[in-house]
N, C-alpha and C positions, 0 to 999 in steps of 0.2 A: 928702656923707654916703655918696653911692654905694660911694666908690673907700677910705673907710674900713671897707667892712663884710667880715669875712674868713672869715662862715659864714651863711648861709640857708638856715632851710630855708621850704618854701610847701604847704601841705596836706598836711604831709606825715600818714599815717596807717598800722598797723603791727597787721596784727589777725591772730589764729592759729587757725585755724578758724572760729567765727562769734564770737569772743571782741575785741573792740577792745583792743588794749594801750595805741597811742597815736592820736586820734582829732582829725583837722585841725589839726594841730601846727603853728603857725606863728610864725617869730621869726627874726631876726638878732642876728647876734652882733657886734661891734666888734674889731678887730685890737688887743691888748693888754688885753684887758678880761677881770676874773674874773667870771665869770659862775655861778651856782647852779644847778641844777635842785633844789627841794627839796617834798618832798613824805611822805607816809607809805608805807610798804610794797605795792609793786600800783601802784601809780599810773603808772607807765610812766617815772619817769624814767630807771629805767637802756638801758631799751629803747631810748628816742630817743637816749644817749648811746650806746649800741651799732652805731646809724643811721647818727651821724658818722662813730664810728670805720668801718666795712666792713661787721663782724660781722655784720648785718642788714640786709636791704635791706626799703625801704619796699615796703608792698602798694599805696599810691596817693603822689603826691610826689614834689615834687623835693630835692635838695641840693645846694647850689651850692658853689662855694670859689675866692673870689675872684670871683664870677660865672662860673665854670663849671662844667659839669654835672658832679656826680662820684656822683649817685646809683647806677650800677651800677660804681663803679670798685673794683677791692678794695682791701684793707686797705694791701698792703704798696706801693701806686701813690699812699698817701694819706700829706701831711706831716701827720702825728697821731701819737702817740704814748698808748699808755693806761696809766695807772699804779691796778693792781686792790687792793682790801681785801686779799685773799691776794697773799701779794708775788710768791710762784712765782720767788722766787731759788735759783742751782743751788750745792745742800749742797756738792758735791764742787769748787767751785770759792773762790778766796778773793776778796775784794773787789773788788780789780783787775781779775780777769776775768771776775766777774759787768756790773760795770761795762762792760768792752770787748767782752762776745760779740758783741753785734749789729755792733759797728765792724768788725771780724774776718769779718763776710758779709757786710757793705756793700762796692757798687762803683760810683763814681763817673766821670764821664766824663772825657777827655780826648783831645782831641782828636776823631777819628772812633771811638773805643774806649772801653773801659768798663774802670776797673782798679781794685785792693786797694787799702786806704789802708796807708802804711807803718807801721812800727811806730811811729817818729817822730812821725806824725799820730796814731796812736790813743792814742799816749801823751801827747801836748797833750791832745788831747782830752778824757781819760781825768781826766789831774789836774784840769783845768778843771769839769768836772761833779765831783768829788770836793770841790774848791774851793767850791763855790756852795752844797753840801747840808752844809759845814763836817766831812767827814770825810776832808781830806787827809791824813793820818797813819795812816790805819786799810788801805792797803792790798793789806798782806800778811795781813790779820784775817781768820781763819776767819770763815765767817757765821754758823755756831752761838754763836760764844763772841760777838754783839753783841744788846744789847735790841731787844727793839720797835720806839723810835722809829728806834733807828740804824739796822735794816734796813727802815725803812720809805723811809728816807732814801736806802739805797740803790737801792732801788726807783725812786725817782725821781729820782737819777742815770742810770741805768739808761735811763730814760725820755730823759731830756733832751740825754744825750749825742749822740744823734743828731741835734740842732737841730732839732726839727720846731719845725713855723710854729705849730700847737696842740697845747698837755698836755693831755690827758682825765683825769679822777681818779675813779674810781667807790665811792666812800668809803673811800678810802684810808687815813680813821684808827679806821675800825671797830672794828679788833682794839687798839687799844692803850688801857689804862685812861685814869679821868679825867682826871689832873694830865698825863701826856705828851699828851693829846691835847687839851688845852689851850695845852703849849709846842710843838706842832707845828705849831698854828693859824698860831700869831705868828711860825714860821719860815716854813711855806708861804706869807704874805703877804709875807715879806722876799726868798722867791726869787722871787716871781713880779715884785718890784721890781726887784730886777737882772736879770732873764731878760728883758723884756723883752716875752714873746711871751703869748698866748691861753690863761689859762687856762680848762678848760668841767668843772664841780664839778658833784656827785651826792653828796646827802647826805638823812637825813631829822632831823639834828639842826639845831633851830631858830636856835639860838647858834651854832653853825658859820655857819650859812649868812649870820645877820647880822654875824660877824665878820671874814667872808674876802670877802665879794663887795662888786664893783659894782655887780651887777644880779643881783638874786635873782628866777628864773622860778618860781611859787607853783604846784604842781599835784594835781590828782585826778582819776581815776579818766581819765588818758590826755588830759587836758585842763589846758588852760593856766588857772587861775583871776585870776593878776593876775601882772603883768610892772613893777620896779621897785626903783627904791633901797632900801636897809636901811631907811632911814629911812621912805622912803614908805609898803612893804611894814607896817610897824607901825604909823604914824603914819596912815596913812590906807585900811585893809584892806579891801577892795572887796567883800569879803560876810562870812556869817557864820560860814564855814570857815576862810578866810583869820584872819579875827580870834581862829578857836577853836586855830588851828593854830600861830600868831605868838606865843608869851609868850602871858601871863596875861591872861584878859580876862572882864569882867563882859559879858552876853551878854543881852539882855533883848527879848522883843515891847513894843512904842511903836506910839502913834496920833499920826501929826501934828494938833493942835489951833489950829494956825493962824501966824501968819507965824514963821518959827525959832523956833518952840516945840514941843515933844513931851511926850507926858505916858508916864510909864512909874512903875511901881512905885508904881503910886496916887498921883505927884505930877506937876506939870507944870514944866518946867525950858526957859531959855532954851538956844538951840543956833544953830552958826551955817549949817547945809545946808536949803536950800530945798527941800520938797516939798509936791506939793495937802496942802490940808488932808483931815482924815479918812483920810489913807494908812493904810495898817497898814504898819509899817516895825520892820528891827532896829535895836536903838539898842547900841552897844558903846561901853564904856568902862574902860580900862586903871586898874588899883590905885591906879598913881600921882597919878592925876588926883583922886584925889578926897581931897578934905582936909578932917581932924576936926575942929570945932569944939567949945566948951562946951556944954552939955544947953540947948534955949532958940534957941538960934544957928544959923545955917545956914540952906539951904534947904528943907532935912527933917530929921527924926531917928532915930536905930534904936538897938537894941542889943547891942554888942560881946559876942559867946557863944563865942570863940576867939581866942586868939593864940598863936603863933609866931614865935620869934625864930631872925632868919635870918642874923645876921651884923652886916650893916650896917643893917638895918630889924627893923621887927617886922610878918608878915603876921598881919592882923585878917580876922575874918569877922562884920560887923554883920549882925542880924536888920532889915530895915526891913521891918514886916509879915511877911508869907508871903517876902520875896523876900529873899535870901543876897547881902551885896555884900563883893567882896573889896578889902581895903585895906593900901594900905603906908606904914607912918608911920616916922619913928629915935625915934618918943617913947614909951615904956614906960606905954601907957595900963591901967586898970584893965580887968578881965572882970568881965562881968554888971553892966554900967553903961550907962547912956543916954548917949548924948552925938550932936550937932547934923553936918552935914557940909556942904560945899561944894562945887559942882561947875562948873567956869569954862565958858561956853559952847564955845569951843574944843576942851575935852576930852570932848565928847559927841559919838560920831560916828553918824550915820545913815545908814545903807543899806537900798536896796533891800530886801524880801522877795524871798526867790530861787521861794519856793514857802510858798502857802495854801491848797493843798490836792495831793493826788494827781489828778495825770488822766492817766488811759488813754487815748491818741488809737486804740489798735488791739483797742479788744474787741471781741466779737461776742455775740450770744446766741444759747444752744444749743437743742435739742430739746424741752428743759424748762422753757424760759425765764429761765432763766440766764444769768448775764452770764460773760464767760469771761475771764480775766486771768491771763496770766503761766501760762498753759493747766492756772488752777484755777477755777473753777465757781464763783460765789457765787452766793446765792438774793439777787433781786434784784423791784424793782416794774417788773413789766413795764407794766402801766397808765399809768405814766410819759408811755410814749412818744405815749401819744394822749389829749390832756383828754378828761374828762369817764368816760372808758371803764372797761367793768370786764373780768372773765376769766367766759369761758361755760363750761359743763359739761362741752366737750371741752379746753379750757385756751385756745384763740385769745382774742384782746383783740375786745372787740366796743365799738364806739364809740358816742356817741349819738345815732348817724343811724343804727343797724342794721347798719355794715358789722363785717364780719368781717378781721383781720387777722392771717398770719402771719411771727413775727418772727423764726423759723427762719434764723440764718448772718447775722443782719441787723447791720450795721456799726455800729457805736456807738462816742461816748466816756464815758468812767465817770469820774465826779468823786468823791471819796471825801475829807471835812477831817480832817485830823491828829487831830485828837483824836476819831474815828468805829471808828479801828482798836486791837481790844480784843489785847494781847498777852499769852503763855501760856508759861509757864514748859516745859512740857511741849513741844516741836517737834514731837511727833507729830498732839498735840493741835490745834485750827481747821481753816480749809480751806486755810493755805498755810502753809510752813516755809521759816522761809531762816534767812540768818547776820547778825548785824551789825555794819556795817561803818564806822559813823560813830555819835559820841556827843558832841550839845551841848550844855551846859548853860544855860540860860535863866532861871535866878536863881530862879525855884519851880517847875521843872521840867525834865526832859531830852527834849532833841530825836532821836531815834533813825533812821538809816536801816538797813531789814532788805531784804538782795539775798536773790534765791533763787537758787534752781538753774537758774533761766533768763534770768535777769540783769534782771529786772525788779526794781525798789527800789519800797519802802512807806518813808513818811515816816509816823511817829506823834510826838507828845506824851505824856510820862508823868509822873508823879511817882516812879516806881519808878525803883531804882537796876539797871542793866547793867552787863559790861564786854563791849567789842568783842571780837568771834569768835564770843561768846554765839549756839548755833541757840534758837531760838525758834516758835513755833506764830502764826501772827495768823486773826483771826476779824472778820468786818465784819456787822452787821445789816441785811437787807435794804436798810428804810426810810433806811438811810446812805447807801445808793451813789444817784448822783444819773444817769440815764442822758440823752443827748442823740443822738439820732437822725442819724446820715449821710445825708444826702437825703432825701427825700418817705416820707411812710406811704403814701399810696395807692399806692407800690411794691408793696406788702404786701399790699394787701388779697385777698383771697379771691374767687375768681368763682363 
């Protein structure tokens, strides 16, 4: 495997003032392998593709190539080559020489010296990479007078002519509408077939990344979430971002009830992933898996209160109770009708809970008795920290042995559950304001993450509808925040 791997990086991490971009990055790449980085906007994958290339050196980590160290080496000592969303091809030049500029300041060795490659070689060269990208005939073509894809094409000529060992692509088909950048897909998979060599993909379209890779790396917020085949990556999505982020997917809270069984949506269904019974767990399940039956039939039943036709199916959105499940049939079923469904153990996947509640491992309480998070203030039960106790007339916690405690700077973690944090249209409004930045939906409810301005994230539950970006206000009541004391009270106590 060793002498197969032709890119590693090892912890690597990339932060910009106190800001993490990409945080203990760790992975190898395979010599000839297309590879994805995909993720949503922020998430660092262009950063760590920036890493490879030179443009950015790691704040912790290493980067290997071939097994050696190339973390401080720059850009133009490294076989890489980056092919950008903006092409930054030069107007004043035609095809040909956009193609050959870098050939034209390339020097190669020979013997004890370093020399020009001849016209000869650049012009092999030159038609060879024009060859590959299918625009041998184009040139003497202005690069105004070619579309999108052709100059995209040239671009990555451009790139490739100089034989590096890896292409970098950092959403290289950004700029071109849908249907070219659909036929571009299926060219970029046909040069990366004859080229032979590494390709390393930065994309946040989902169908890009399942159509061109062999290994699609799943990320957020500067983290690697699941590393794996197209196939795998949808087939078997290792939480509940992964699964919200991949294609379409019903998204549901499940209690394991006992051996592969789960019960969600007020029904209990066989499954085939092992966990204790009584978990709380997510349970995800893809449109397709789930199949319509007669009214009467099936496992369960609900009722059809939308469709759309999509082409080759039609998507349904069944009521089963309070909870929204989305379905793909080719059969042109009725709306506002019952009908029975089916769900094959196989197609019910279970994962882990990532998070059941919010904890602060680093608050403290302040002067007031306050708990302090994300350096805002909530009114909080400070009596918490010591059974039995109440608060005396100068505010310390008095226990029921008479001692006196103050909890002044006092180290605590704060537990807050999901559904404890009230949200406020108003961002001015509550004791904290931030933006958000992730939206789940959970079949009778949405999963919300709100960062602030200090990079602390609140996880709520709502039935209200958002969109990401949305600033917002959030408000917690006291008797919600659940506090847990760092070390000893008798720290505390009063002489």
């Amino acid at each position: 495997m060793a002498e197969n791997i032709i890119i590693e990086l090892k912890n690597v991490s990339k932060h910009f003032d106190q800001t993490y971009a990409v945080d203990n990055f760790n992975l190898y790449v395979k010599k000839g392998e297309f590879i994805t980085f995909l993720g949503p906007s922020g998430c660092g994958k262009t950063t760590t593709l920036r890493m490879i290339a030179g443009f950015e050196l790691p704040t912790e980590g290493q980067i290997l190539l071939n097994g050696e160290d190339i973390t401080l080496l720059p850009p133009y000592k490294r076989p890489v080559n980056t092919v950008f969303q903006k092409y930054a091809l030069f107007p004043h030049l035609d095809v040909y020489n956009n193609v050959a500029f870098g050939l034209k300041l390339k020097r190669v060795p020979e013997g004890s010296k370093m020399r020009r490659l001849t016209t000869k070689e650049i012009d092999k060269k030159v038609k060879n990479a024009l060859k590959i990208v299918d625009l041998e005939e184009y040139e003497t073509r202005d690069i105004s007078t070619l579309s999108g894809g052709q100059q995209q094409r040239i671009a990555i000529a451009r790139a490739i002519v100089n034989e590096p060992e890896i292409l970098l692509l950092d959403e290289p088909l950004g700029a071109l509408d849908l249907k070219m950048r659909k036929d571009m897909q299926l060219e970029l998979k046909e040069m990366h077939k004859k080229l032979g060599i590494t390709f390393i993909y930065v994309t946040h379209d989902q169908e890009e990344a399942l159509t061109l890779s062999d290994t699609v790396v799943v990320m957020k917020d500067g983290m690697i979430q699941q590393i794996g085949t197209p196939e795998d990556i949808y087939n078997e999505p290792k939480n509940a971002f992964v699964a919200n982020f991949i294609g379409e997917s019903n998204i549901y809270s499940g209690t394991v009830t006992g051996d592969k069984k789960v019960r969600f949506i007020n029904h209990t269904f066989d499954c085939v992933d092992e966990f204790p019974k009584n978990e709380k767990v997510d349970v995800v399940i893809r449109p397709e898996d789930v199949h319509i039956t007669k009214e009467g039939e099936g496992m369960a039943s609900g009722k059809i209160v939308s469709k759309i036709f999509k082409g080759i199916h039609y998507e349904y959105i069944m009521m089963v109770g309070r909870n929204e499940l989305v379905i793909v049939d080719t059969r042109n079923l009725e709306v506002n009708k019952t009908y029975g469904f089916d769900i094959e153990p196989d197609g019910i996947h279970i994962m882990k809970k990532e998070l059941t509640a919010n904890i602060y491992n680093d608050a403290y309480i302040d002067k007031n008795n306050r708990v302090v998070i994300s350096e805002s203030a909530f009114e909080c039960d400070i009596t918490s920290l010591v059974p039995g106790s109440t608060l005396d007339e100068d505010g310390y916690v008095l226990g029921p042995d008479g001692v006196r405690y103050d909890f002044t700077d006092a180290d605590v973690i704060a537990t807050i559950g999901l559904d404890k944090i009230e949200i406020l249209d108003d961002d001015e409004a509550g004791i904290v304001r931030g933006e958000i930045v992730s939206i789940i939906y959970k079949g009778d409810h949405y999963q919300l993450t709100i960062r602030t301005g200090e990079d602390e994230d609140f996880v709520l539950d709502t039935e209200y509808t958002y969109d990401e970006n949305d600033l917002v206000g959030l408000s917690v009541k006291a008797e919600d925040i659940k506090l847990t004391l760092k070390g000893e009270a008798k720290k505390y106590a009063k002489k």
